[in-house]
ModelCIF file with pLDDT and N, C-alpha, C, O atoms, coordinates in Angstrom:
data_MODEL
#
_entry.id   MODEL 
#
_entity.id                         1 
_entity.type                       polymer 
_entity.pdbx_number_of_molecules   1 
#
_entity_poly.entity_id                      1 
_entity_poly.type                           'polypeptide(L)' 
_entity_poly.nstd_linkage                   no 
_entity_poly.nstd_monomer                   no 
_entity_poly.pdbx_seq_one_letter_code       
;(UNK)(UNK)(UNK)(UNK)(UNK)(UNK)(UNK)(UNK)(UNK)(UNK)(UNK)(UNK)(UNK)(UNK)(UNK)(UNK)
(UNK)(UNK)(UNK)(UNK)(UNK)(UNK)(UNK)(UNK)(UNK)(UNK)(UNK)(UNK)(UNK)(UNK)(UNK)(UNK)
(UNK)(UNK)(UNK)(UNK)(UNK)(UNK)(UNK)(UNK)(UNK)(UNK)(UNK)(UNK)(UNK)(UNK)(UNK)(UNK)
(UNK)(UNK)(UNK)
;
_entity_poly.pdbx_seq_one_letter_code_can   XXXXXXXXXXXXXXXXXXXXXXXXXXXXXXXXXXXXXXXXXXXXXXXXXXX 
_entity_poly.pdbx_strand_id                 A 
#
loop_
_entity_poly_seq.entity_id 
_entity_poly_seq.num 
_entity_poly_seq.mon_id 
_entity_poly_seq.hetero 
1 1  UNK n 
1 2  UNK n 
1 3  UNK n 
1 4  UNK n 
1 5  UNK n 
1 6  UNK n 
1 7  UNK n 
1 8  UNK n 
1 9  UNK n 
1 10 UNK n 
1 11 UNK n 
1 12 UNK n 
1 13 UNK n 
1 14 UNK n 
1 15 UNK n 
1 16 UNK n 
1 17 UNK n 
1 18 UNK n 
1 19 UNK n 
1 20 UNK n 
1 21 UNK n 
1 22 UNK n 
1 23 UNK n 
1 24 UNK n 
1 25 UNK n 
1 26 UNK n 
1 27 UNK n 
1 28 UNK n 
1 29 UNK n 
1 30 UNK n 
1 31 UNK n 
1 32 UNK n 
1 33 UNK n 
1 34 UNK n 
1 35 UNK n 
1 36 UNK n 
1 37 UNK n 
1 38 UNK n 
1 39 UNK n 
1 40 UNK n 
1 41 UNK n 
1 42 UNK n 
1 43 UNK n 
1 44 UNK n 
1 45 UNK n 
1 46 UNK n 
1 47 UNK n 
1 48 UNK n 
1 49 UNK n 
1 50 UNK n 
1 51 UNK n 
#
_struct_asym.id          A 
_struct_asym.entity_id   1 
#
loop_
_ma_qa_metric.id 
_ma_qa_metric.mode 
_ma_qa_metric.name 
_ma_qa_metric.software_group_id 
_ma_qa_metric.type 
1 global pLDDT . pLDDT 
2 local  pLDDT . pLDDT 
#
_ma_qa_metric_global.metric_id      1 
_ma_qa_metric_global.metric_value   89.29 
_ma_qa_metric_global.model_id       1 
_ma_qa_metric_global.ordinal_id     1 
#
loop_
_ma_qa_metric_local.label_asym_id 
_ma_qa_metric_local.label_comp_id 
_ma_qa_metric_local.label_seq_id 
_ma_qa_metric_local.metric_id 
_ma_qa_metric_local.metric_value 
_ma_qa_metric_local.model_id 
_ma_qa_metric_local.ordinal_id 
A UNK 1  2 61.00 1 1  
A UNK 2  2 81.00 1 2  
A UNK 3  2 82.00 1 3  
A UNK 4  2 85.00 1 4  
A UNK 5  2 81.00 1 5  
A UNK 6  2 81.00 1 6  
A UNK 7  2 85.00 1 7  
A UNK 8  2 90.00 1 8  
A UNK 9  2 94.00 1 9  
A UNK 10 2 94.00 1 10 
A UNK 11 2 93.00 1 11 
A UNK 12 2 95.00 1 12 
A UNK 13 2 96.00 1 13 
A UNK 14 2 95.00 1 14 
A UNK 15 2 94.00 1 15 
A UNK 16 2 97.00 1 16 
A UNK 17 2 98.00 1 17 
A UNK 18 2 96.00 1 18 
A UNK 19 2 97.00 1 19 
A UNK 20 2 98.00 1 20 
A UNK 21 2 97.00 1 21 
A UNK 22 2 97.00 1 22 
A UNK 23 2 98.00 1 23 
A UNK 24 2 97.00 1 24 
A UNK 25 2 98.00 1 25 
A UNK 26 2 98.00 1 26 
A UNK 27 2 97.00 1 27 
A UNK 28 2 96.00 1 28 
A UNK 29 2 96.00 1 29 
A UNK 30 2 97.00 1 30 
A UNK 31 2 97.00 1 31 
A UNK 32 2 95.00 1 32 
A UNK 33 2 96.00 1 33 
A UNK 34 2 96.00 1 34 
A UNK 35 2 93.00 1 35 
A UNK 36 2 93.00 1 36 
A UNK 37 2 94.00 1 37 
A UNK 38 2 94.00 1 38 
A UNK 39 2 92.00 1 39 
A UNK 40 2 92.00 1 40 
A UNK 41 2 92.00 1 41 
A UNK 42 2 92.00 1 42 
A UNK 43 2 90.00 1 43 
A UNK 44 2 90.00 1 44 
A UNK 45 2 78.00 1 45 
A UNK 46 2 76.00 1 46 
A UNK 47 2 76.00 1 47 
A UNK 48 2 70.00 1 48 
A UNK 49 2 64.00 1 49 
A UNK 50 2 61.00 1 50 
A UNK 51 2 59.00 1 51 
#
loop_
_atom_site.group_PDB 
_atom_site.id 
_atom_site.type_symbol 
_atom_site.label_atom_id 
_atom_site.label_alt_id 
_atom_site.label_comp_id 
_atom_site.label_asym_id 
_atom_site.label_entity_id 
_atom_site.label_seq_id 
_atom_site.pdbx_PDB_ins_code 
_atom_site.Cartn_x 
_atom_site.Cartn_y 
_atom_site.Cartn_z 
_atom_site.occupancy 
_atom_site.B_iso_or_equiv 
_atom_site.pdbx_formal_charge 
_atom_site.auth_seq_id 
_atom_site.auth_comp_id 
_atom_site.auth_asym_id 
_atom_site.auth_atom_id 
_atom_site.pdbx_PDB_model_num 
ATOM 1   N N  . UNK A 1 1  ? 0.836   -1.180 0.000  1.00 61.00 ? 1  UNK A N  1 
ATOM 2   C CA . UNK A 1 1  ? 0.000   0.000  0.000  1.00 61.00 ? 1  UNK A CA 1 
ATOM 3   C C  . UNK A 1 1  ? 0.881   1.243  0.000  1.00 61.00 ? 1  UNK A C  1 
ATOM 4   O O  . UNK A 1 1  ? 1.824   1.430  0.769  1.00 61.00 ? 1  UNK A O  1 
ATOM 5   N N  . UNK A 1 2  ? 0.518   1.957  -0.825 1.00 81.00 ? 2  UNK A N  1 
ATOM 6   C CA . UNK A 1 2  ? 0.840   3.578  -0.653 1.00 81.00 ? 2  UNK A CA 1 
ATOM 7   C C  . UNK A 1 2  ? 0.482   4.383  -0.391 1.00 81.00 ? 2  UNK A C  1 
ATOM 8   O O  . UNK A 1 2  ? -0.610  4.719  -0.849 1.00 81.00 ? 2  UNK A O  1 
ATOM 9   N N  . UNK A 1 3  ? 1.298   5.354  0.676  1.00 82.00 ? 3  UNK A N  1 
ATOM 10  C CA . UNK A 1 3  ? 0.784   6.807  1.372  1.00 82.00 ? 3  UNK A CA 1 
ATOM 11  C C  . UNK A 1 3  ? 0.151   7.273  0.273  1.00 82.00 ? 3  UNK A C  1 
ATOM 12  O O  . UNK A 1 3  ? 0.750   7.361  -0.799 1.00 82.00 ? 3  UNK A O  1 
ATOM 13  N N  . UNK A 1 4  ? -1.100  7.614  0.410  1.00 85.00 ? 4  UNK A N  1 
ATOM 14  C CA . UNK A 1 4  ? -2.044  8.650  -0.813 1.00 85.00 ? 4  UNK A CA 1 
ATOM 15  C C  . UNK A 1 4  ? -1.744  9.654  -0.930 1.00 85.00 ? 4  UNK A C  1 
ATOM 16  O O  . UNK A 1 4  ? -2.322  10.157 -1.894 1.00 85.00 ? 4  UNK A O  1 
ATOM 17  N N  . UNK A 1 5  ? -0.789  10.619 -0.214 1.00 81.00 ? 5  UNK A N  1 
ATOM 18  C CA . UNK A 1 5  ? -0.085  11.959 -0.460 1.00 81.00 ? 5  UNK A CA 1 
ATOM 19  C C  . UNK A 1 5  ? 1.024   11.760 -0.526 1.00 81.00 ? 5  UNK A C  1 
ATOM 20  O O  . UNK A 1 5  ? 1.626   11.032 0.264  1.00 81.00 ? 5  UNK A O  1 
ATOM 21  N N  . UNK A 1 6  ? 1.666   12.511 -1.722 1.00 81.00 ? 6  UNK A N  1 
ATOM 22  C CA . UNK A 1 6  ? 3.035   12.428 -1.502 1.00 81.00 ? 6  UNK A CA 1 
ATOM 23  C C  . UNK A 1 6  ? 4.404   13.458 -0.675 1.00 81.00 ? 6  UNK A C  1 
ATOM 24  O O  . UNK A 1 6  ? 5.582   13.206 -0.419 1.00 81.00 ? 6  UNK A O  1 
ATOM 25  N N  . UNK A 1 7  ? 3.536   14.663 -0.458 1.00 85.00 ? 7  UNK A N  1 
ATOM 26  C CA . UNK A 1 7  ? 3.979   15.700 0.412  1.00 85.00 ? 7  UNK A CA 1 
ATOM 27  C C  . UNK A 1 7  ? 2.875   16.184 1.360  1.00 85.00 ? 7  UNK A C  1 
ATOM 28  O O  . UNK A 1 7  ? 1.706   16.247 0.980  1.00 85.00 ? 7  UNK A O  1 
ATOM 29  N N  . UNK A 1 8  ? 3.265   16.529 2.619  1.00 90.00 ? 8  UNK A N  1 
ATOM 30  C CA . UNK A 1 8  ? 2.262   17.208 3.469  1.00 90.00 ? 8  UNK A CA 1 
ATOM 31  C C  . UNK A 1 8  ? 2.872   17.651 4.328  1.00 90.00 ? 8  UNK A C  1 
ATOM 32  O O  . UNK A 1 8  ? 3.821   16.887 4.502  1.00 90.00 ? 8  UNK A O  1 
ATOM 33  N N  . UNK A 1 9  ? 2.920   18.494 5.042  1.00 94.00 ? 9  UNK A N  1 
ATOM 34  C CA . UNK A 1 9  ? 3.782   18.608 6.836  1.00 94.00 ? 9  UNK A CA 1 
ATOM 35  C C  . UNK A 1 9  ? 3.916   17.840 7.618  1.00 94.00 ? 9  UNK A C  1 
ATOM 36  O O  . UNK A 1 9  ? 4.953   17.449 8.154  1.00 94.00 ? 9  UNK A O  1 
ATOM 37  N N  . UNK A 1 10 ? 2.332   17.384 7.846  1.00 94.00 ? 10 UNK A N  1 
ATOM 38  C CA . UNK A 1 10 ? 2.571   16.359 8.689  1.00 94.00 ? 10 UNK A CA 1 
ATOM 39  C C  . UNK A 1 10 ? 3.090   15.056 8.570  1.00 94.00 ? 10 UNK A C  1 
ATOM 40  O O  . UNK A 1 10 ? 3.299   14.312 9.528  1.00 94.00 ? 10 UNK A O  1 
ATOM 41  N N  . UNK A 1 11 ? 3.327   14.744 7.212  1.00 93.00 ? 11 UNK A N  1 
ATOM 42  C CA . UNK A 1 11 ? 4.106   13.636 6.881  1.00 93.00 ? 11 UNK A CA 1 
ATOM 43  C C  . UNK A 1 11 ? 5.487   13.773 6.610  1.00 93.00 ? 11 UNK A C  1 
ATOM 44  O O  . UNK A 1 11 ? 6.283   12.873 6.344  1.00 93.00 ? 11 UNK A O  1 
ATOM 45  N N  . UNK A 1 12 ? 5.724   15.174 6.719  1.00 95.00 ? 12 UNK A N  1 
ATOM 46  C CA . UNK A 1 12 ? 7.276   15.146 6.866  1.00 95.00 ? 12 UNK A CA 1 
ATOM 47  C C  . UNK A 1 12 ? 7.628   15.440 7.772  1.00 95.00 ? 12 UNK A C  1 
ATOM 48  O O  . UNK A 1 12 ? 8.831   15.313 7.999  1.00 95.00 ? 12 UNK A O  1 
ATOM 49  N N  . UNK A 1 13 ? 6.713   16.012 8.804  1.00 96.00 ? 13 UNK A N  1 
ATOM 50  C CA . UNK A 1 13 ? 7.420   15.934 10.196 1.00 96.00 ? 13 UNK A CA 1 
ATOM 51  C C  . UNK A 1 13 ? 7.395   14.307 10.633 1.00 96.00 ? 13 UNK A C  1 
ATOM 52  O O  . UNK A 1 13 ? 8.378   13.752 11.123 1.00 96.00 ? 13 UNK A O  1 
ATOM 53  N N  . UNK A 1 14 ? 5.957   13.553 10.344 1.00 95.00 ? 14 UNK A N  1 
ATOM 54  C CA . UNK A 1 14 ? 6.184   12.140 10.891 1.00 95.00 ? 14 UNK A CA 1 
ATOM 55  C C  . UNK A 1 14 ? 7.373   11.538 10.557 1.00 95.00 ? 14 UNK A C  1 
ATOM 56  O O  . UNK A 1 14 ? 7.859   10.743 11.362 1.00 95.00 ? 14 UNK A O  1 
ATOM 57  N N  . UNK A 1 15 ? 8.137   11.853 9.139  1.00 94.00 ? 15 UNK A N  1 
ATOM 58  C CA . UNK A 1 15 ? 9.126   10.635 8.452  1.00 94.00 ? 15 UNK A CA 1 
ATOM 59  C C  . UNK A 1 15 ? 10.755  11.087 9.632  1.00 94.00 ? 15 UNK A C  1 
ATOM 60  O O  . UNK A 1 15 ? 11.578  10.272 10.048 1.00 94.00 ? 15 UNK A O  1 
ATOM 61  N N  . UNK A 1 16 ? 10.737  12.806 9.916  1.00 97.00 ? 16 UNK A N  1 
ATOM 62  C CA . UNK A 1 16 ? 11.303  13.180 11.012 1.00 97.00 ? 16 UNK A CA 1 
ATOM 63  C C  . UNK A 1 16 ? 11.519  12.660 12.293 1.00 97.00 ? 16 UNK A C  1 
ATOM 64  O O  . UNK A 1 16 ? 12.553  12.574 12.956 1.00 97.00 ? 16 UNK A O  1 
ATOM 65  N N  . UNK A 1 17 ? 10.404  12.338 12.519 1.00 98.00 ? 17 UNK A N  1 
ATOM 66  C CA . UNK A 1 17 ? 9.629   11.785 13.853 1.00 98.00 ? 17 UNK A CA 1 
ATOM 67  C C  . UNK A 1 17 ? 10.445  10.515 13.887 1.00 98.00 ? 17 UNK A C  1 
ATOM 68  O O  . UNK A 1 17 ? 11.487  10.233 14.479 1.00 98.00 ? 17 UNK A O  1 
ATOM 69  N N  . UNK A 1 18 ? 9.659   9.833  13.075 1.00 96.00 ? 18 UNK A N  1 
ATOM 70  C CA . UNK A 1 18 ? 10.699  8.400  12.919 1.00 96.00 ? 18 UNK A CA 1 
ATOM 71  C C  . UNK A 1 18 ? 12.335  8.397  13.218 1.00 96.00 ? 18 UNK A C  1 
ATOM 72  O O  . UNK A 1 18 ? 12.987  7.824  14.091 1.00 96.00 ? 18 UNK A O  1 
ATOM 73  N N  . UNK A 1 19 ? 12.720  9.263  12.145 1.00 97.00 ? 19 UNK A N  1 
ATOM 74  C CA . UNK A 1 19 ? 14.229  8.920  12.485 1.00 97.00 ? 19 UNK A CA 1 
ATOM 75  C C  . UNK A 1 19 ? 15.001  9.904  13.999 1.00 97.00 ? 19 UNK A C  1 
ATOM 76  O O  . UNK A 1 19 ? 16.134  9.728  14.448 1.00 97.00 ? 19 UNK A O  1 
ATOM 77  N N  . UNK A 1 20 ? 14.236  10.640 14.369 1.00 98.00 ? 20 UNK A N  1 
ATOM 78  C CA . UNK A 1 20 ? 14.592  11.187 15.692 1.00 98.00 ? 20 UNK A CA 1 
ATOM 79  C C  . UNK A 1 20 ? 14.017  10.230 16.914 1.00 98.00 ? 20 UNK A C  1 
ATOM 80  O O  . UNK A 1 20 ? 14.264  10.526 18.083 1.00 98.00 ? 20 UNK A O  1 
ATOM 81  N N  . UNK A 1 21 ? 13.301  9.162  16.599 1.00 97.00 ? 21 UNK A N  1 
ATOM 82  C CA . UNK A 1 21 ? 12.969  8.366  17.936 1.00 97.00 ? 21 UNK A CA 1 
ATOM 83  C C  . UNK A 1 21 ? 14.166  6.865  17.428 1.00 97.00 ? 21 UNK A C  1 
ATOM 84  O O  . UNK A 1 21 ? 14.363  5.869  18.124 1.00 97.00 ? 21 UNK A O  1 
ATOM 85  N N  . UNK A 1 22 ? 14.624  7.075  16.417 1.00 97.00 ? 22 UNK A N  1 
ATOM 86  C CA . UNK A 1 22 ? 15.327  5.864  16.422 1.00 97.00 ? 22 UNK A CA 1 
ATOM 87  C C  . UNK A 1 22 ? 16.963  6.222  17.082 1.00 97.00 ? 22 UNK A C  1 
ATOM 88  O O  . UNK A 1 22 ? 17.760  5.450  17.615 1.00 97.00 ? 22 UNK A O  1 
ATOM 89  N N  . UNK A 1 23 ? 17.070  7.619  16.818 1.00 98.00 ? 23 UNK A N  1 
ATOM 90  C CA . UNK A 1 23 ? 18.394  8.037  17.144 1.00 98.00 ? 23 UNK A CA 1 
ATOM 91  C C  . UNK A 1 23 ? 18.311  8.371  18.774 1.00 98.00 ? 23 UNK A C  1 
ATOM 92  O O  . UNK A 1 23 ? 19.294  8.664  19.454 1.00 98.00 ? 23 UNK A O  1 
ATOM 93  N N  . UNK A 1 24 ? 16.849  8.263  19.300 1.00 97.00 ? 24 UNK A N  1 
ATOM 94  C CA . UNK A 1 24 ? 16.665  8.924  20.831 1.00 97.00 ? 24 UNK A CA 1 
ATOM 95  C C  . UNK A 1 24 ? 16.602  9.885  21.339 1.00 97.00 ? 24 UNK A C  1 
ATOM 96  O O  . UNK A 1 24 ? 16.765  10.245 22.505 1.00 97.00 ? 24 UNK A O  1 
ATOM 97  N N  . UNK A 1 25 ? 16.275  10.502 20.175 1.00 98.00 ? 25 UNK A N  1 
ATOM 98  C CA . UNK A 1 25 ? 16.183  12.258 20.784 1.00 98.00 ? 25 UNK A CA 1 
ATOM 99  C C  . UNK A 1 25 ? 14.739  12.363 21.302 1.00 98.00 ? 25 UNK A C  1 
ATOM 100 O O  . UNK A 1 25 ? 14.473  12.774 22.431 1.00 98.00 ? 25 UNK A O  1 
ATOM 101 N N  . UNK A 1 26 ? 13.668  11.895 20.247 1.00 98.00 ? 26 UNK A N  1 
ATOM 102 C CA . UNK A 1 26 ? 12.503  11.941 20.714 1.00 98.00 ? 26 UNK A CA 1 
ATOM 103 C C  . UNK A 1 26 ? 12.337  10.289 21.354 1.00 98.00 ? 26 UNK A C  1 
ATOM 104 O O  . UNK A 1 26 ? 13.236  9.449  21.386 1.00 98.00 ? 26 UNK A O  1 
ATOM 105 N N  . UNK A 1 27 ? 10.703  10.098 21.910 1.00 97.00 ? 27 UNK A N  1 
ATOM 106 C CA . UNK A 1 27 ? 10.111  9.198  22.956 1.00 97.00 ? 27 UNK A CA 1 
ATOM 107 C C  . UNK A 1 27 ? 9.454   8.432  21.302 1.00 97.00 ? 27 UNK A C  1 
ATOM 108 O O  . UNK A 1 27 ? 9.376   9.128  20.289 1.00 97.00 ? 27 UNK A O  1 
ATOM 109 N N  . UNK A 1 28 ? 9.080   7.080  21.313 1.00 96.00 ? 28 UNK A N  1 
ATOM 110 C CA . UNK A 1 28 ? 8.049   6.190  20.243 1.00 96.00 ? 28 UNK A CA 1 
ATOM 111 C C  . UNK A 1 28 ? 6.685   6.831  20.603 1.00 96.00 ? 28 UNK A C  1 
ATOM 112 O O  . UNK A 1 28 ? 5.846   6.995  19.718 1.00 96.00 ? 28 UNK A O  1 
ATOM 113 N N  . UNK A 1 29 ? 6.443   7.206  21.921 1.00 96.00 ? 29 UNK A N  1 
ATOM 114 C CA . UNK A 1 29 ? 5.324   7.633  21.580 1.00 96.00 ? 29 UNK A CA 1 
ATOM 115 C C  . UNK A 1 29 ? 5.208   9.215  20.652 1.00 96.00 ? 29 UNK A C  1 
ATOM 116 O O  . UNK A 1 29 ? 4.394   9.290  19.732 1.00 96.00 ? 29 UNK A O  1 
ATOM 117 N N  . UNK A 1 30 ? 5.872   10.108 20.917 1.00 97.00 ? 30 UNK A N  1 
ATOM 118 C CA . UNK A 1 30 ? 6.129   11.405 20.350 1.00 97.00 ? 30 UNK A CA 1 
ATOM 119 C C  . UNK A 1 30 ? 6.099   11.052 18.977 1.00 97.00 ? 30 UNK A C  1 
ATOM 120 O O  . UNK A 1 30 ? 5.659   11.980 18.299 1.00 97.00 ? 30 UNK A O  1 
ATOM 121 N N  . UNK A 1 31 ? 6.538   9.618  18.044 1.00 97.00 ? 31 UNK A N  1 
ATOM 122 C CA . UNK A 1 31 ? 7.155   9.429  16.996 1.00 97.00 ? 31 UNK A CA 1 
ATOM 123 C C  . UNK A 1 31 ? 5.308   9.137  16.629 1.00 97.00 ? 31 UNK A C  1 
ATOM 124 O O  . UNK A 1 31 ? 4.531   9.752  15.899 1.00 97.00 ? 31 UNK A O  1 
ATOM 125 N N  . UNK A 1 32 ? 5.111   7.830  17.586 1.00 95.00 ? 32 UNK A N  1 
ATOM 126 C CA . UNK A 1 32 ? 3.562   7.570  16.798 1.00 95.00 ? 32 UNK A CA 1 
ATOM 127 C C  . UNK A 1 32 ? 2.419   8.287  16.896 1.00 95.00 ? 32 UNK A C  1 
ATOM 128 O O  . UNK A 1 32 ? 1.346   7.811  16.526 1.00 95.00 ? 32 UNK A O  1 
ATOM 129 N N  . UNK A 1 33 ? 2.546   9.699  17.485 1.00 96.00 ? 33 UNK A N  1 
ATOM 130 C CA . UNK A 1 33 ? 1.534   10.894 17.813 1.00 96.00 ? 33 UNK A CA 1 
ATOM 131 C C  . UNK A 1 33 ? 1.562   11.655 16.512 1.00 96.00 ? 33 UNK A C  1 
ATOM 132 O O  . UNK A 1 33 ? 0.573   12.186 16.007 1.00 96.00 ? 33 UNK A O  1 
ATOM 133 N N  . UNK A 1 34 ? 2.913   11.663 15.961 1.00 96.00 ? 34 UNK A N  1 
ATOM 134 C CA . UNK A 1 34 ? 3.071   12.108 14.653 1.00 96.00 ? 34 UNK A CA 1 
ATOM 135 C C  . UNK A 1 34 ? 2.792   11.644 13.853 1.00 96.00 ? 34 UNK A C  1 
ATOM 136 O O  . UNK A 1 34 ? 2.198   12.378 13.063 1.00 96.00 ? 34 UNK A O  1 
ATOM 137 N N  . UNK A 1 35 ? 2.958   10.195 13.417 1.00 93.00 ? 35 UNK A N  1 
ATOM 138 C CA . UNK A 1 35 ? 2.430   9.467  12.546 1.00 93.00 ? 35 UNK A CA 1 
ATOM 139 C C  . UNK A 1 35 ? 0.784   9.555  12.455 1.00 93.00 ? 35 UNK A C  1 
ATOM 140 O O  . UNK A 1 35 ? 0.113   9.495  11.425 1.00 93.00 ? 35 UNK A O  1 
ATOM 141 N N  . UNK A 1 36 ? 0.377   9.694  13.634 1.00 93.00 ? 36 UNK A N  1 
ATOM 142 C CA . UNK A 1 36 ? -1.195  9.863  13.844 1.00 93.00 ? 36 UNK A CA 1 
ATOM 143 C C  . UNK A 1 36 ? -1.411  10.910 12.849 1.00 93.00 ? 36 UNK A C  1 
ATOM 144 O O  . UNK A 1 36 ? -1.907  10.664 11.750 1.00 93.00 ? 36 UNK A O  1 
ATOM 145 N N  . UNK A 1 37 ? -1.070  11.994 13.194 1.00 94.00 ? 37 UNK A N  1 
ATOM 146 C CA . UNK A 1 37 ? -1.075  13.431 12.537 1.00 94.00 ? 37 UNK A CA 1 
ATOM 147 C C  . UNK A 1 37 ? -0.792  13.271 10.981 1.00 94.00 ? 37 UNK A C  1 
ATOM 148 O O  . UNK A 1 37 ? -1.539  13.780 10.145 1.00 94.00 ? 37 UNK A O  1 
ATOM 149 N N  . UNK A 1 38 ? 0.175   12.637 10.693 1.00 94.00 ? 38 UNK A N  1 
ATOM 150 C CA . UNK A 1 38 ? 0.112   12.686 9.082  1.00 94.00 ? 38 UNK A CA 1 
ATOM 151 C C  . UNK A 1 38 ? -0.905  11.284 8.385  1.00 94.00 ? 38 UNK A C  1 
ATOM 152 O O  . UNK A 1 38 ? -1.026  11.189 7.164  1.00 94.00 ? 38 UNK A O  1 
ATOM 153 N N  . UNK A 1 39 ? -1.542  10.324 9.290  1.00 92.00 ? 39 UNK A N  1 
ATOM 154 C CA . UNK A 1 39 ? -2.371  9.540  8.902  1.00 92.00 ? 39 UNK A CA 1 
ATOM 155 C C  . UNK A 1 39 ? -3.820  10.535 8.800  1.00 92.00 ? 39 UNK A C  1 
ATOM 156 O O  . UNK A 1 39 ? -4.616  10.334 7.882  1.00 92.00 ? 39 UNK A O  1 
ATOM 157 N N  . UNK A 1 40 ? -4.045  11.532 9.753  1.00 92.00 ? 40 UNK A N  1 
ATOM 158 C CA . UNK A 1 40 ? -5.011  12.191 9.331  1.00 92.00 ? 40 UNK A CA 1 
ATOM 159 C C  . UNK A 1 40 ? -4.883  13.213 8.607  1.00 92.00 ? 40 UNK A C  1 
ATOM 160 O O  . UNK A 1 40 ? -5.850  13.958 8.445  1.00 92.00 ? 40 UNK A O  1 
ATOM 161 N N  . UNK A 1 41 ? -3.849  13.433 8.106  1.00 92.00 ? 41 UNK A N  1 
ATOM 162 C CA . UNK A 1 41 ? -3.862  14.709 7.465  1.00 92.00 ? 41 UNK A CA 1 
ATOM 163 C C  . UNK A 1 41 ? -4.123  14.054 5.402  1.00 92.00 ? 41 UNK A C  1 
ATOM 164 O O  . UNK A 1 41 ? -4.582  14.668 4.439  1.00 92.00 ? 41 UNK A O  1 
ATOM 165 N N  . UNK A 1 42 ? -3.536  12.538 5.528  1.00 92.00 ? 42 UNK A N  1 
ATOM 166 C CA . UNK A 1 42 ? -3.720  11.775 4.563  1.00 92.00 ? 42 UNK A CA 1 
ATOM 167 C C  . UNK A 1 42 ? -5.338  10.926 4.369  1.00 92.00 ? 42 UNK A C  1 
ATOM 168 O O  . UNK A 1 42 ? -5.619  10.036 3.566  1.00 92.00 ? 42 UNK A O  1 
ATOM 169 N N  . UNK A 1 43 ? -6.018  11.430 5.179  1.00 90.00 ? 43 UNK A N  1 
ATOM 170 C CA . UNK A 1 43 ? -7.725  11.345 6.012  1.00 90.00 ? 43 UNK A CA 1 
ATOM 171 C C  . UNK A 1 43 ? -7.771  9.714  5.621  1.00 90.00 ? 43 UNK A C  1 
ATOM 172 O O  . UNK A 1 43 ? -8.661  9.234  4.918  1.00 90.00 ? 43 UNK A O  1 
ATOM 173 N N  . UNK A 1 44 ? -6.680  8.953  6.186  1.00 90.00 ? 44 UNK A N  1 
ATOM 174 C CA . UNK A 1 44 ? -6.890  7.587  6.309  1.00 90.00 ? 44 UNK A CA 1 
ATOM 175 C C  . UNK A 1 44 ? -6.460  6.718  8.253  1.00 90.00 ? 44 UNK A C  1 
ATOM 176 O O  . UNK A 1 44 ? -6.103  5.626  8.694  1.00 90.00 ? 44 UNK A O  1 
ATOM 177 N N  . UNK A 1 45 ? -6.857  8.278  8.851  1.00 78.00 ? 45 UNK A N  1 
ATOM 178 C CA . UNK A 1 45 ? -7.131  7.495  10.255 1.00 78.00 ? 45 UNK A CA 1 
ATOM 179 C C  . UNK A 1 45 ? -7.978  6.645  10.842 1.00 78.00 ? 45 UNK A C  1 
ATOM 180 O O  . UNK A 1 45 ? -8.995  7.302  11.065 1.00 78.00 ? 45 UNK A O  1 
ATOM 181 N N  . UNK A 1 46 ? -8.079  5.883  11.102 1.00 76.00 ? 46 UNK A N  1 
ATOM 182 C CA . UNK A 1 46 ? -8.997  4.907  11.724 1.00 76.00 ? 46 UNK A CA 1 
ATOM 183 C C  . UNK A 1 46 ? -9.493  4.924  12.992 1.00 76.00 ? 46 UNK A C  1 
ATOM 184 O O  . UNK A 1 46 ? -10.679 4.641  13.167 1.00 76.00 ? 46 UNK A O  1 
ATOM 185 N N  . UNK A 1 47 ? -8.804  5.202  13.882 1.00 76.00 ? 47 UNK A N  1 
ATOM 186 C CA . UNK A 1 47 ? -8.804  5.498  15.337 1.00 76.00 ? 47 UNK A CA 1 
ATOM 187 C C  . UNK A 1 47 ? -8.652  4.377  16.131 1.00 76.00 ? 47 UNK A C  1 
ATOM 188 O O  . UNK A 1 47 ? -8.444  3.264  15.648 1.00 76.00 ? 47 UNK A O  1 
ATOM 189 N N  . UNK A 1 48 ? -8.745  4.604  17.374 1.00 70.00 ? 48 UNK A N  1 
ATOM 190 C CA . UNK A 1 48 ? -7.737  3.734  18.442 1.00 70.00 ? 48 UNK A CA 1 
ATOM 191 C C  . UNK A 1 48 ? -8.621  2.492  18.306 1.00 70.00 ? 48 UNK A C  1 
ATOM 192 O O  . UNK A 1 48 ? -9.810  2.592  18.609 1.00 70.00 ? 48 UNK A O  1 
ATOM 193 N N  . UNK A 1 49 ? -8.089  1.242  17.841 1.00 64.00 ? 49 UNK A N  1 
ATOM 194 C CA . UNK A 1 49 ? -8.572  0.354  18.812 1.00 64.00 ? 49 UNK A CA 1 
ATOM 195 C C  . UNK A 1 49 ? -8.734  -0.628 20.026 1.00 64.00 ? 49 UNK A C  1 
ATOM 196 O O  . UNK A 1 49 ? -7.677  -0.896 20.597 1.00 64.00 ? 49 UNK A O  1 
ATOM 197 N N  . UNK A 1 50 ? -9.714  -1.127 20.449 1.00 61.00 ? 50 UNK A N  1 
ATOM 198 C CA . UNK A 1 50 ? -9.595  -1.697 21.811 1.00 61.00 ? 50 UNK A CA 1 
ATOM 199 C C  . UNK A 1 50 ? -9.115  -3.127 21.748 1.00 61.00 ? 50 UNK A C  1 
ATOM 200 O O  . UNK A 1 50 ? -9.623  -3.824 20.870 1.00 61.00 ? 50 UNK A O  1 
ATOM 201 N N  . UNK A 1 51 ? -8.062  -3.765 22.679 1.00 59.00 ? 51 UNK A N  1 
ATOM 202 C CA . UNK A 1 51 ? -7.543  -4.833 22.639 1.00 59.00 ? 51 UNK A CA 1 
ATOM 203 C C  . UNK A 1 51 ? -7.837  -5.738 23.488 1.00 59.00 ? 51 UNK A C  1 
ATOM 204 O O  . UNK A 1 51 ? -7.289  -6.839 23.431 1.00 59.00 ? 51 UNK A O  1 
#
């Protein structure tokens, strides 16, 4: 599957996000709050589900 946008902010701060929680600057959650943000900004959020 492919991201349906190919530029947005919030997907370039998420791809950011990513590589600053792998290096440890930021927290995974900080990384997947962002990802949230560019999943809705790509209006393919789903929302939380229960486990």
């Amino acid at each position: 599957m492919n991201w349906p946008i190919k530029n947005g902010p919030m997907l370039s701060a998420a791809k950011q996000a990513c590589l600053d929680a792998l290096e440890g600057r930021i927290t995974c959650t900080e990384a997947r709050t962002a990802f949230i943000a560019a999943a809705r900004e790509a209006n393919i959020y789903i929302g939380r589900q229960e486990v």
